[in-house]
VOMAR-677140 format. One record per atom (N, C-alpha, C): atom name; x, y, z. Coordinates in steps of 0.001 Angstrom, whole numbers, plus 500000, padded with zeros to 6 digits. Layout:
BEGIN
R   atom        u        v        w
R     CA        X        Y        Z
...
This chain:
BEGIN
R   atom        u        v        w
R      N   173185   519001   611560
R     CA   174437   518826   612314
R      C   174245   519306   613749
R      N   174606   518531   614913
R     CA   174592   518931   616195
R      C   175417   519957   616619
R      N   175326   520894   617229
R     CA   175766   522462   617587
R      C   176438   521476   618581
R      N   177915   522267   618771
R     CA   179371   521360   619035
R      C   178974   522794   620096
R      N   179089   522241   621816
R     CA   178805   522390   622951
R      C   180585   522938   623301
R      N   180686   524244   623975
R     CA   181860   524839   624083
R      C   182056   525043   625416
R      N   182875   524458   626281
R     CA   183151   524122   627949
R      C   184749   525225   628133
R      N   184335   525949   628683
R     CA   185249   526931   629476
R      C   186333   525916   630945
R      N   187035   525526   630093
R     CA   188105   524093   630914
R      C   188418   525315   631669
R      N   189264   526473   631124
R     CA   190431   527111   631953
R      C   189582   527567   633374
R      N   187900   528340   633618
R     CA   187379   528800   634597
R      C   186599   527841   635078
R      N   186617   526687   635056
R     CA   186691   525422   635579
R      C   187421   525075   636747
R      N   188773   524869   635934
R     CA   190273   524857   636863
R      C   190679   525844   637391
R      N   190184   527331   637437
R     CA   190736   528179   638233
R      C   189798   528020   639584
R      N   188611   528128   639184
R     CA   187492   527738   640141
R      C   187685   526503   641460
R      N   188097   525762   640916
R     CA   188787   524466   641609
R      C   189460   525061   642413
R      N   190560   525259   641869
R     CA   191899   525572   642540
R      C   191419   526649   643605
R      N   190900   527743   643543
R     CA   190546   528951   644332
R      C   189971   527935   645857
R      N   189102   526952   645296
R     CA   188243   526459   646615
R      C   189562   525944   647549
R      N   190141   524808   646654
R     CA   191389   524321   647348
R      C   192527   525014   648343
R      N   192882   526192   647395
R     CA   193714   527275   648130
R      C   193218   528057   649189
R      N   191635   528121   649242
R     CA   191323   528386   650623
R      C   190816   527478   652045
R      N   190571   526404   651232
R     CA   191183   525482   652129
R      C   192366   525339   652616
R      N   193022   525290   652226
R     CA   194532   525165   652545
R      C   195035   526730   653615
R      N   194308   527814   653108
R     CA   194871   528950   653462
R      C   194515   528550   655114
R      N   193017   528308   655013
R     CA   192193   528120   656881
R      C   192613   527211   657479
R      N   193683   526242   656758
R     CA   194291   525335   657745
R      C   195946   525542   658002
R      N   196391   526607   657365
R     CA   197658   526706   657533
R      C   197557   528162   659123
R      N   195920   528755   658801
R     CA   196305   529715   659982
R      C   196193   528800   661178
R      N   195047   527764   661248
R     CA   195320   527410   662266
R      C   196357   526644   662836
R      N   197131   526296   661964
R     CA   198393   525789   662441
R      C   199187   526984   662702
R      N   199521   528388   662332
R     CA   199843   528936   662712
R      C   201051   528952   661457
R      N   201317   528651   660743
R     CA   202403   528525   659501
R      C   202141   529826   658383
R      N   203060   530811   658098
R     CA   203001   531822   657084
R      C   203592   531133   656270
R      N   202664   530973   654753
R     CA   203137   530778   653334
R      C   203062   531514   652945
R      N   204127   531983   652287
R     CA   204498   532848   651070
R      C   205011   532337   649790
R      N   204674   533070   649133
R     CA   204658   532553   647098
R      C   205274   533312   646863
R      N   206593   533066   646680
R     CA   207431   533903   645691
R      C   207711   533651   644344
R      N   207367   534520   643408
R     CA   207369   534522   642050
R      C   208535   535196   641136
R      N   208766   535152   639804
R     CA   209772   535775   639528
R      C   210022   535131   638196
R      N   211138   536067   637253
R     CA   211422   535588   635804
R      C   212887   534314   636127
R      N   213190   533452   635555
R     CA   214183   532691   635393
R      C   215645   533590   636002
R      N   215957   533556   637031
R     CA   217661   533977   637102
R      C   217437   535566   637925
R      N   216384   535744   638131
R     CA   216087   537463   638847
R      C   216871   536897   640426
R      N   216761   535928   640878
R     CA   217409   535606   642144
R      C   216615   535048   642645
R      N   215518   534296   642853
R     CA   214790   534213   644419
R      C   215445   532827   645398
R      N   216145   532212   644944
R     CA   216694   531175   645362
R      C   217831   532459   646545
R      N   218926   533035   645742
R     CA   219695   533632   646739
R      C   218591   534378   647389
R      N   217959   535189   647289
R     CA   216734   536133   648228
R      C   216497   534753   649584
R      N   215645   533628   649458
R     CA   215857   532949   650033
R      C   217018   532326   651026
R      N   217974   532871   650366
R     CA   219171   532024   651509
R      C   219545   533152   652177
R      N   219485   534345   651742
R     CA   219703   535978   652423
R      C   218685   535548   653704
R      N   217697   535103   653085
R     CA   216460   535532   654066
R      C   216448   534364   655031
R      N   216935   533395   654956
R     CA   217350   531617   655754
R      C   218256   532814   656685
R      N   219706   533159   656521
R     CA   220511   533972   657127
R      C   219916   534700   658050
R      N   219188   535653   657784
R     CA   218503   536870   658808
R      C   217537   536472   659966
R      N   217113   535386   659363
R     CA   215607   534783   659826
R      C   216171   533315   660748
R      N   216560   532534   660261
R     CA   216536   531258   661489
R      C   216863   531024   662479
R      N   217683   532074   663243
R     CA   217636   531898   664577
R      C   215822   532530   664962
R      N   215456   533093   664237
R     CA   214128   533752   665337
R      C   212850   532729   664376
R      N   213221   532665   663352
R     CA   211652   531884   662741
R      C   212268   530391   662243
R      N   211231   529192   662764
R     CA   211648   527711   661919
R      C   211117   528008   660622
R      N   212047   527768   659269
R     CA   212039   528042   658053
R      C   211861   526877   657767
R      N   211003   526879   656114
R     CA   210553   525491   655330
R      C   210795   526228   654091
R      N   211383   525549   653421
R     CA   211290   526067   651284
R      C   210554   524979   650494
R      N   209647   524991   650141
R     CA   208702   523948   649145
R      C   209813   525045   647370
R      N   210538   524115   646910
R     CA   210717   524432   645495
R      C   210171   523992   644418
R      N   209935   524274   643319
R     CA   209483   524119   642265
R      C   209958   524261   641081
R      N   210331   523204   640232
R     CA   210706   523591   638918
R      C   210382   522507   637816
R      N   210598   522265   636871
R     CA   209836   521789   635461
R      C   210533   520802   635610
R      N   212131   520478   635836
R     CA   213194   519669   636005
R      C   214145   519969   636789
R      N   214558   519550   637716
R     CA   215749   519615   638702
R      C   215217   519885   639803
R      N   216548   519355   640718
R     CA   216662   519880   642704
R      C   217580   520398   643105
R      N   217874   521246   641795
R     CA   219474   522060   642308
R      C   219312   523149   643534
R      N   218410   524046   643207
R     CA   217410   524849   644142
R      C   217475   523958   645828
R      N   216601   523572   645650
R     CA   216505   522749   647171
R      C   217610   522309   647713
R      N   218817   521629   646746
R     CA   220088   521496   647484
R      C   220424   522145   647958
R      N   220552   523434   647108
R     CA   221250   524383   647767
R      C   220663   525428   649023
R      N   219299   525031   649213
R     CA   218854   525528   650550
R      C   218961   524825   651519
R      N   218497   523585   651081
R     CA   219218   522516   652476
R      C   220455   522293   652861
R      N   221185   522584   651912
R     CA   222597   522841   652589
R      C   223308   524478   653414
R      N   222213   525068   653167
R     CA   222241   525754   654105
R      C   221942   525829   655623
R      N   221259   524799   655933
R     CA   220835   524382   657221
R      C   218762   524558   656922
R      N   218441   525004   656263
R     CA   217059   525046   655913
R      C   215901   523932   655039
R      N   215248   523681   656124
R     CA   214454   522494   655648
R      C   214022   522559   654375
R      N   213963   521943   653553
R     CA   213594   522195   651892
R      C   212885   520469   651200
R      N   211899   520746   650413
R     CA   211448   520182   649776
R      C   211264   520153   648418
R      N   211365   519359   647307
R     CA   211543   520016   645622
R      C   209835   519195   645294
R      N   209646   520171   644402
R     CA   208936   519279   643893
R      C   209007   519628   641897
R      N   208541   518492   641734
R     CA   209087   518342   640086
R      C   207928   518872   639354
R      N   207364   519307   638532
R     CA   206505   519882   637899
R      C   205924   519158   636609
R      N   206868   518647   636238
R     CA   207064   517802   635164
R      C   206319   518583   633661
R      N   206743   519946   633597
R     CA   206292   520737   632363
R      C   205557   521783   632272
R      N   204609   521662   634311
R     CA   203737   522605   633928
R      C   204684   524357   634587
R      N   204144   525020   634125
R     CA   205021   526418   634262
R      C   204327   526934   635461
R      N   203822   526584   636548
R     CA   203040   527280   637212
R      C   203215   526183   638945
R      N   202399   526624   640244
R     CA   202200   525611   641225
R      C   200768   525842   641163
R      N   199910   524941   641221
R     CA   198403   525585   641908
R      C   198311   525046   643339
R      N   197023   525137   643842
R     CA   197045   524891   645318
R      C   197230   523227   645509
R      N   197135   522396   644963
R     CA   196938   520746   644710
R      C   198253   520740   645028
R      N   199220   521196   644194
R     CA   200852   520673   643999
R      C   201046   521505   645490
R      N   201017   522871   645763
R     CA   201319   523110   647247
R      C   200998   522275   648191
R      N   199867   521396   648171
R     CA   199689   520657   649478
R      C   200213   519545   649329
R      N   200727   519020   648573
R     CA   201648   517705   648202
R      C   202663   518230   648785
R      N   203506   519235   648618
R     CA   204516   519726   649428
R      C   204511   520220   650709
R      N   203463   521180   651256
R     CA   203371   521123   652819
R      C   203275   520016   653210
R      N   202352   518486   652658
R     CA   202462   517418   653094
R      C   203643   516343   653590
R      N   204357   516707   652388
R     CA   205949   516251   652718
R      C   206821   517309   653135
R      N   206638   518227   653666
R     CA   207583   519170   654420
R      C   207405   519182   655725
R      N   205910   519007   655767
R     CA   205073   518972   657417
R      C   205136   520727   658022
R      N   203915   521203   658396
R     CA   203835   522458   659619
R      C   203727   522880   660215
R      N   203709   521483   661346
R     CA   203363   522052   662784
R      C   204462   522180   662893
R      N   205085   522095   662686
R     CA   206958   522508   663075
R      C   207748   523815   662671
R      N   206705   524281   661664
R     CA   207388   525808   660965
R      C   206303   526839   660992
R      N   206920   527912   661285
R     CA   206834   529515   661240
R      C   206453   529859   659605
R      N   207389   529917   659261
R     CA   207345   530319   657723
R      C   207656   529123   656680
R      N   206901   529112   655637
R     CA   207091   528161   654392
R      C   207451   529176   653438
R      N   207954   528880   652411
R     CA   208829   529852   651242
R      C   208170   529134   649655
R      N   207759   529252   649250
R     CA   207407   529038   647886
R      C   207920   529352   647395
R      N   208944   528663   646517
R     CA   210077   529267   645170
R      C   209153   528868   643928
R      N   208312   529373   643124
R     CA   207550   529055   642358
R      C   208371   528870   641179
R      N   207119   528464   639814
R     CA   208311   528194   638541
R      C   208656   529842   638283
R      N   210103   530006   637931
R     CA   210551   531381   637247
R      C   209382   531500   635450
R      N   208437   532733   635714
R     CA   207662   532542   635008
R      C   206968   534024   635170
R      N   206462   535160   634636
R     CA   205507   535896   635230
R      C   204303   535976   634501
R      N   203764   534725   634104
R     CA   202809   534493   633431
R      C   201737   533882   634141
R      N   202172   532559   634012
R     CA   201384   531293   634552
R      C   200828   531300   635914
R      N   202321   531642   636751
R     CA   202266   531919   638458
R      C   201103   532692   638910
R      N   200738   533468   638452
R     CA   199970   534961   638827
R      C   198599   534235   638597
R      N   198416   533614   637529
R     CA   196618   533278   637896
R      C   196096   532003   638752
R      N   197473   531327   639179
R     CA   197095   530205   640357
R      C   196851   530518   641961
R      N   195849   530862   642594
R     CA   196599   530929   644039
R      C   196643   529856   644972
R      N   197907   529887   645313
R     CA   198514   528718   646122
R      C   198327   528744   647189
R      N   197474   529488   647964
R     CA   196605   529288   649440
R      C   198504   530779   650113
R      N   198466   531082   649838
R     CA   199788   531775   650595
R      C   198955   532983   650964
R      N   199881   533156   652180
R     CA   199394   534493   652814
R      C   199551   535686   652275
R      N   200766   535712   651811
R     CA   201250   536866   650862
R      C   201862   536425   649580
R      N   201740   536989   648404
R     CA   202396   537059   647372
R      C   203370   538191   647131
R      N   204873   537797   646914
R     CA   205865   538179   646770
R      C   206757   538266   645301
R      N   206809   538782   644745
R     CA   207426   538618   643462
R      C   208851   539591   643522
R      N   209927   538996   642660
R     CA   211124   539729   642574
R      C   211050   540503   641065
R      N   211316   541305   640867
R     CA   212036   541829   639461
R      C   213647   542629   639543
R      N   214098   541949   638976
R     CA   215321   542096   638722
R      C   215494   543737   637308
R      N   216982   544230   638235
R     CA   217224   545701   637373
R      C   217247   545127   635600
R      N   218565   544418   635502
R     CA   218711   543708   634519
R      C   217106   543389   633668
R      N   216375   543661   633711
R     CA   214814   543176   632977
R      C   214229   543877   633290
R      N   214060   545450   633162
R     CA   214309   546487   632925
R      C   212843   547274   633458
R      N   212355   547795   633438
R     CA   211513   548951   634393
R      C   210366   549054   633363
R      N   210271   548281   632767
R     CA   208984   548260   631661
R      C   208193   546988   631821
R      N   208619   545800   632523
R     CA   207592   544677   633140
R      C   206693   545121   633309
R      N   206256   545980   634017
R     CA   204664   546070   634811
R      C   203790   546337   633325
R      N   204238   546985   632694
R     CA   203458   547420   631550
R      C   203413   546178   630526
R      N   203955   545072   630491
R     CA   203703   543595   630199
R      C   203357   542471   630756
R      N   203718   542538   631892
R     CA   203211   541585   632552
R      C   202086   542371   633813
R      N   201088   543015   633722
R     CA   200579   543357   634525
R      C   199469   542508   636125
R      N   199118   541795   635044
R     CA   198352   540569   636397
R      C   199305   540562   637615
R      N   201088   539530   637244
R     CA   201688   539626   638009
R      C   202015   540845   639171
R      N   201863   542012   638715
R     CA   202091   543280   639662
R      C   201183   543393   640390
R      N   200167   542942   640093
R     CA   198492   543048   640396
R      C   198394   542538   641658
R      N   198599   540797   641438
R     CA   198425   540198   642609
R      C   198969   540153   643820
R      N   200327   541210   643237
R     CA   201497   540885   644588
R      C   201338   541790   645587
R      N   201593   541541   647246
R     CA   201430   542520   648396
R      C   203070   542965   648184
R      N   204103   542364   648030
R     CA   205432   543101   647748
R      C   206258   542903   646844
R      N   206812   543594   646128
R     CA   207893   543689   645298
R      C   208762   543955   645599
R      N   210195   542992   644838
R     CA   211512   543421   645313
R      C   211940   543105   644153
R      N   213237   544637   643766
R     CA   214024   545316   643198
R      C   215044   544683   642941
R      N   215815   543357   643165
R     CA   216846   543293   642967
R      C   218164   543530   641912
R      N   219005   543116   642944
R     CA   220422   543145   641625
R      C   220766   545090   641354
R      N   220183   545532   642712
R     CA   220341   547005   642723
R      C   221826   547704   642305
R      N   222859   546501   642557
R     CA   224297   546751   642041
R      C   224626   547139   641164
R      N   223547   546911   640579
R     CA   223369   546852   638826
R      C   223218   548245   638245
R      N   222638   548818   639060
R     CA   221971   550166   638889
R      C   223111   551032   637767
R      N   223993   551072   638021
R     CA   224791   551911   637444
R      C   225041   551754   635883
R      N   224907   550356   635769
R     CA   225165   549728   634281
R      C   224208   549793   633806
R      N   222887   550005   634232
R     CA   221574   550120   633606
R      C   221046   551523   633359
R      N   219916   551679   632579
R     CA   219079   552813   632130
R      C   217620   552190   632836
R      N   217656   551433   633819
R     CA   216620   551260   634625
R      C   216392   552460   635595
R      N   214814   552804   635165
R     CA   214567   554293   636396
R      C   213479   553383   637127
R      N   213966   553405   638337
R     CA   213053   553389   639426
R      C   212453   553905   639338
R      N   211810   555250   639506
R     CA   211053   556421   639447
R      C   209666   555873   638345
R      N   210101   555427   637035
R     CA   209255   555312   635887
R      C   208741   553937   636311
R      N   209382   552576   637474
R     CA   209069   551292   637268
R      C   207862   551459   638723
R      N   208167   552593   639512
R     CA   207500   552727   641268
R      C   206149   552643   640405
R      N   206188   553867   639536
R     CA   204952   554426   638678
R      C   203894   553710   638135
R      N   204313   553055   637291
R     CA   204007   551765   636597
R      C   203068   550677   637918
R      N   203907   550479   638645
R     CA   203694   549575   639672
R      C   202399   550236   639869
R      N   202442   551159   640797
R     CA   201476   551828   641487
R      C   200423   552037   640825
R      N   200293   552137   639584
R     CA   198556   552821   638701
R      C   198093   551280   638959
R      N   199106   550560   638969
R     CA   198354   548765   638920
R      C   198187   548374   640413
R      N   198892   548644   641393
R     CA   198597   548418   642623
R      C   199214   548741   644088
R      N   198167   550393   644082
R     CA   198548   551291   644948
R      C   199031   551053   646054
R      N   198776   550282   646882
R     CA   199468   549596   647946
R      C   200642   548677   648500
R      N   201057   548205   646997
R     CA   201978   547097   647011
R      C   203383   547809   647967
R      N   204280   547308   648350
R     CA   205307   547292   649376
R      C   206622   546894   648457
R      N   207410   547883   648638
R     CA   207980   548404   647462
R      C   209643   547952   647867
R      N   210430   547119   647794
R     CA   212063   546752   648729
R      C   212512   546899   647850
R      N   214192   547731   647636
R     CA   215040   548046   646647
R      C   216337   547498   647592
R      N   216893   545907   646213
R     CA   217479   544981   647043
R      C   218632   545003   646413
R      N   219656   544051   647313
R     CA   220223   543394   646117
R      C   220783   542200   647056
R      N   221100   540749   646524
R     CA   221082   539805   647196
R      C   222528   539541   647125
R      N   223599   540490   646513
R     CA   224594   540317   645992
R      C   225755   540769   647733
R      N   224847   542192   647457
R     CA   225616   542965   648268
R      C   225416   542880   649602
R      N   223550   542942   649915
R     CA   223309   542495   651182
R      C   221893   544374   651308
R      N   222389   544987   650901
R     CA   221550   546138   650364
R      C   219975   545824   650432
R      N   219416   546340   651436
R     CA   218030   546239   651775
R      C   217322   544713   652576
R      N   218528   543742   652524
R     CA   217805   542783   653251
R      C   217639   542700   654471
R      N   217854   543934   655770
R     CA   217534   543901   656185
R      C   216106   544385   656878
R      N   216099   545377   655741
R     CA   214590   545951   655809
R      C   212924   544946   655194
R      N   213405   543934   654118
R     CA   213066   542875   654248
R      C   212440   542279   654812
R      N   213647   541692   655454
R     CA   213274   540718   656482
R      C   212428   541002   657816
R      N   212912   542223   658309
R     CA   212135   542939   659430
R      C   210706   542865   659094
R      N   210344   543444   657693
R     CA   208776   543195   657158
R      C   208470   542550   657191
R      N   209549   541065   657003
R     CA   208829   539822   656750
R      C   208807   539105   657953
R      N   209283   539334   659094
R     CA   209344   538519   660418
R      C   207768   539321   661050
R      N   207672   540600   661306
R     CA   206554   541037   661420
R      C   205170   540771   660992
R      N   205542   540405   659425
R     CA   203849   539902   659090
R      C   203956   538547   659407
R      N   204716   537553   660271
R     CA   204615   536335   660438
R      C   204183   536544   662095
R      N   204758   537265   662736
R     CA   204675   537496   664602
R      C   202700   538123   664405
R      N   202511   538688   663475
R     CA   201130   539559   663690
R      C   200234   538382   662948
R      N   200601   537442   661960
R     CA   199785   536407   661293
R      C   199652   535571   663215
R      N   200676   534846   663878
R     CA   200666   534259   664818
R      C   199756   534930   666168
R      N   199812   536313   665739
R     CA   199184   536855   667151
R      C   200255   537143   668302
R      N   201210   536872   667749
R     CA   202644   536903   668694
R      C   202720   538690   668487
C-alpha cells in the first residue's frame, strides 16, 4: 500500500497570506494610508467605537471603513451615513479577513485619498488573530460584559494586538469584572500592549483614544 503523503494546507495559507500582507503593508506606507484591524467578539461595539472615532477624527484625518461580515451591510450603512467613506465586503462564511480580501477592499475604497482605513473585521477572537491583513496596527476591543477572563482563552488574540480597548465601562458597576485581574492577564501575554478603558456609550476615554490614534497616523506620515 502507498504511504498516503500528509500536506500542511493551513502553513501553506498562512505563509501566502504573510507575503501578501507585506506587500500590501510597503505599499500602503508609501501611499502614506494607516490601516488598522480592528478585531473583537460579536456585539463588544467596534462599529459604534468607529463612529465615536469618525466624530473625533474627520475634521483632521480623511477616514475610510473597509467592513466585513459573513452576511450583511448593515455596518457600512451605518458608517456611511455618518458622512464616512465605507466599503462592505461579504465574506460569504469565512470567519476571518486575510490580506487577499483586504486588498479587494482598499481596491474599491481607493488610498490616495485617505489618512486612515478602519478594518471592522469578522466579530470573532479566533480566526482574526492568525490572518495578518497588512495593517499597521492591530486593535482589538473587549467588552466588560465578557468578562476579564478572555485573555486566559483566547490568548493569540491578546498577543497580536498593539492596543486594547475596555469597553462598555458603564457597565462596570453591574459587573464582577476586575480590571486589575484582566490588565494582568493581558500583560504576562503582552507587556507592551496600550491599554484604553472606554465606553462608546458615554463618550468615557474616547478622547484619549483618539489622540493615540491621530498621533500614530501624523508619525506613520512623518507629519
Amino acid at each position: 500500500m502507498d504511504e498516503v503523503r500528509l500536506i500542511e494546507v493551513k502553513e501553506d495559507i498562512l505563509a501566502d497570506n504573510d507575503i501578501k500582507a507585506g506587500e500590501l503593508r510597503e505599499s500602503l506606507k508609501k501611499s502614506g494610508t494607516f490601516l488598522m484591524n480592528l478585531m473583537s467578539s460579536p456585539g463588544s461595539g467596534k462599529t459604534s467605537l468607529i463612529l465615536r472615532t469618525g466624530e473625533k477624527l474627520k475634521k483632521s484625518l480623511r477616514i475610510g471603513v473597509i467592513e466585513a461580515d459573513i452576511d450583511s451591510k448593515v455596518d457600512a450603512e451605518k458608517v456611511a451615513a455618518s458622512g464616512i467613506k465605507a466599503v462592505q465586503l461579504k465574506t460569504g462564511g469565512f470567519c476571518h479577513l486575510d490580506a487577499s480580501m483586504v486588498e479587494t477592499g482598499l481596491d474599491a475604497i481607493g488610498v490616495e485619498d485617505l489618512d486612515l482605513i478602519i478594518i471592522e473585521n469578522v466579530g470573532n477572537l479566533v480566526c482574526p488573530a492568525e490572518f495578518d491583513t497588512g495593517a499597521a496596527k492591530n486593535v482589538m476591543i473587549l467588552s466588560v460584559p465578557e468578562g476579564d477572563d478572555k485573555p486566559l482563552k483566547y490568548p493569540l488574540m491578546f498577543s497580536v494586538c498593539h492596543v486594547l480597548l475596555v469597553n462598555k465601562t458603564d457597565y462596570m458597576e453591574l459587573s464582577d469584572f476586575s480590571m486589575d485581574a484582566m490588565e494582568q492577564r493581558v500583560r504576562r501575554l503582552n507587556p507592551n500592549i496600550k491599554i484604553f478603558p472606554i465606553s462608546c456609550k458615554t463618550g468615557e476615554g474616547i478622547s484619549e483614544w483618539t489622540e493615540w490614534l491621530e498621533n500614530e497616523v501624523k508619525n506613520f506620515q512623518g507629519l
